[in-house]
C-alpha positions in Angstrom: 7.7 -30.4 -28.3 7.8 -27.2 -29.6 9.6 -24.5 -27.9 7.7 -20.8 -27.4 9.9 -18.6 -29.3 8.6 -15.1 -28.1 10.4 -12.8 -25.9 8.9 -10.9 -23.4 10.3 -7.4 -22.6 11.4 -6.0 -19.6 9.3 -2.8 -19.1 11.3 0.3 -19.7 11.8 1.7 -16.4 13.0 -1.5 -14.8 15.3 -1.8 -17.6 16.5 2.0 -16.6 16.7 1.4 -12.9 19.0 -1.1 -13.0 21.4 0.2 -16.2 21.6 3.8 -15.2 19.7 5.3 -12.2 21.3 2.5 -10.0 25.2 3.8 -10.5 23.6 7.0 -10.2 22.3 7.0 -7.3 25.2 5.3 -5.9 26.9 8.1 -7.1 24.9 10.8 -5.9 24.4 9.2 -2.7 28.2 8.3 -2.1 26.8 4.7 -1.3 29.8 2.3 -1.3 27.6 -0.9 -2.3 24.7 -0.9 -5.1 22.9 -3.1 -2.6 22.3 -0.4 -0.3 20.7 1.8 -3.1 17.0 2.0 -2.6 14.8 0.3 -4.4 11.2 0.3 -5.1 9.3 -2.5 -3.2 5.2 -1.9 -4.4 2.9 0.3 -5.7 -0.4 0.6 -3.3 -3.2 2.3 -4.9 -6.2 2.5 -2.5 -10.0 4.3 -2.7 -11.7 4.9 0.4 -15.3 4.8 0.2 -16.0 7.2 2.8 -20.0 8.6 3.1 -20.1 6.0 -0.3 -19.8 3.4 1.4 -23.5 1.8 1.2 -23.8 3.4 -2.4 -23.5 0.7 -4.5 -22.8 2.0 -7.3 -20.0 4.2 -6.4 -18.6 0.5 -5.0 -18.8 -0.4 -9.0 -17.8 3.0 -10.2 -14.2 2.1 -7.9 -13.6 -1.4 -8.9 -14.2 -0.7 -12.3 -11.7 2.4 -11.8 -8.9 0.4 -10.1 -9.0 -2.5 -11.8 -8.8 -0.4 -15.7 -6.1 1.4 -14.2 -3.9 -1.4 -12.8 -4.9 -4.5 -14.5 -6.0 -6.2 -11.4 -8.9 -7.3 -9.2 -9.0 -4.8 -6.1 -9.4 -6.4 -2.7 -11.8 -5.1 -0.3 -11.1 -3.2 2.4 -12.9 -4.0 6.0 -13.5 -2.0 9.2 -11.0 -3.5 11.5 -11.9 -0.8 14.6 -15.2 0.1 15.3 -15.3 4.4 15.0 -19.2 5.9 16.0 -18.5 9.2 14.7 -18.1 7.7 11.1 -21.0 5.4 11.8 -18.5 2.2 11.1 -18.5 -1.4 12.9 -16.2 -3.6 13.1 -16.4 -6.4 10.4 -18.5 -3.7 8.8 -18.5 -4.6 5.3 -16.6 -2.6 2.4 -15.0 0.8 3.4 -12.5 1.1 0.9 -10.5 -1.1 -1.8 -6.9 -1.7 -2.9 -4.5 -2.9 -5.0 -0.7 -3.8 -4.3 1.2 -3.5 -7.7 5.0 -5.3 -8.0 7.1 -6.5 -10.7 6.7 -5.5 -14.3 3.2 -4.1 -13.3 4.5 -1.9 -10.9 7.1 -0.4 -13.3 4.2 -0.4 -16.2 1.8 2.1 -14.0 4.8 4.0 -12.3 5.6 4.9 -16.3 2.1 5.5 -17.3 2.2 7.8 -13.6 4.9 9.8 -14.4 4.4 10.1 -18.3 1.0 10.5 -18.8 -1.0 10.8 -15.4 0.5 13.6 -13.6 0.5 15.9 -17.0 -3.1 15.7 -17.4 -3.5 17.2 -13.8 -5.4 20.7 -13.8 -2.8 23.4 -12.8 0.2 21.0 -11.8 3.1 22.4 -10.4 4.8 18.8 -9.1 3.9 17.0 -5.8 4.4 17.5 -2.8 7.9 16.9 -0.3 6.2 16.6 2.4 4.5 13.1 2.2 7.2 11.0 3.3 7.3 9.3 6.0 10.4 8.9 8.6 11.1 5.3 6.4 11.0 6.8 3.4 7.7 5.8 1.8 6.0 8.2 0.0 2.3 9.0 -0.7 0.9 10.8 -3.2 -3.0 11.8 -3.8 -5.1 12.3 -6.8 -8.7 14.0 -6.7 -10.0 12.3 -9.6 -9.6 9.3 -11.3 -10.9 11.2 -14.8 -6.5 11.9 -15.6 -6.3 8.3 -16.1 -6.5 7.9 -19.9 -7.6 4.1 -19.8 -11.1 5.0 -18.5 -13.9 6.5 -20.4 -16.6 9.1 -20.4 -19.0 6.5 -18.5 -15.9 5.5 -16.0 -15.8 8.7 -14.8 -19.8 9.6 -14.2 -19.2 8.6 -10.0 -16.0 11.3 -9.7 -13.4 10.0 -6.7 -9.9 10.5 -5.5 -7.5 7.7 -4.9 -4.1 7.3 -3.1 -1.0 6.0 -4.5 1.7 5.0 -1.8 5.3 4.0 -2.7 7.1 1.4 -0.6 10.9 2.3 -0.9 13.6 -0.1 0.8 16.9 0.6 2.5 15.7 4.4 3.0 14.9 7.7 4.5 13.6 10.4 2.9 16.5 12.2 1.2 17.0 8.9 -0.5 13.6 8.3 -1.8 13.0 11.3 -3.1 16.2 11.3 -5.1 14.9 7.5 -6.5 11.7 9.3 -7.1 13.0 12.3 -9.0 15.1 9.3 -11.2 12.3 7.8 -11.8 10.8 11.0 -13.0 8.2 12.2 -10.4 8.3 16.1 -10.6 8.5 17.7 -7.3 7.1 21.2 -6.5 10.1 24.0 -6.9 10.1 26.2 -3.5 9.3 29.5 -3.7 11.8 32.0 -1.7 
């Protein structure tokens, strides 16, 4: 039997969280135990369809969007809660998709977020602090999908936003957003 000789790699930001941004946040936080340091559980990026929704191709236009961008199949979203005024039934078919990113994927697209995405934004001046929850999660939107370098002139003909949620453990919001601003997610300076 031969033995497979090739090593895989951590990706860099996993590698980072647990060398350096773990003691310092421990640190920072004055937290007595590095098991009480939050840490990032998943990545959720999600597309609603909206008016779309019976426009097939702008069904294609966001799988083929999600899935270049995370590597994954998306799941399908469906209506759960019948709502008139949107002209939705329940068991309706389609109104949105996902995908839930962990592991070495999750650290992959949170680089390729942080490094690359958010750059290419038109006027960016850091997200927002106000889209945390009272547990500590944190969602952040993006109005179109064309900032993503993996797609390509044709990707990008059907123009949608997406939604990238952060799942944070052992947290509130003071301690998420100092995880996110280690992890490099520039936050909006206040204006006084």
């Amino acid at each position: 039997m031969s033995k497979d000789t090739s090593t895989t790699t951590a990706p860099r930001l996993k590698t980072q969280f647990k060398t350096e941004i773990v003691p310092s946040l421990q640190s920072k936080l004055e937290l007595k135990n590095k098991h009480q340091v939050p840490e990032l559980e998943k990545i959720v990026i999600n597309v609603g369809l909206g008016r779309s929704k019976d426009d097939k191709a702008m069904f294609e236009a966001v799988r083929t969007t999600l899935r270049k961008i995370t590597g994954q199949q998306p799941v399908e979203i469906i209506a759960k809660k019948s709502i008139a005024s949107f002209k939705i039934r329940a068991g309706m078919n389609t109104i949105g998709m996902k995908v839930t990113l962990r592991g070495d994927k999750m650290y992959e697209f949170l680089d390729r977020l942080t490094n690359i995405v958010l750059p290419r934004v038109r006027d960016f001046h850091g997200v927002s602090e106000k889209a945390f929850d009272p547990q500590g999660n944190y969602s952040l939107g993006i109005i179109e999908q064309s900032v993503f370098p993996e797609l390509g002139f044709e990707d990008v003909a059907k123009l949608h936003g997406l939604q990238v949620n952060f799942t944070i453990t052992n947290s509130d919001p003071v301690k998420s957003r100092a995880l996110l601003e280690e992890f490099g997610i520039p936050f909006r300076k206040e204006r006084r």
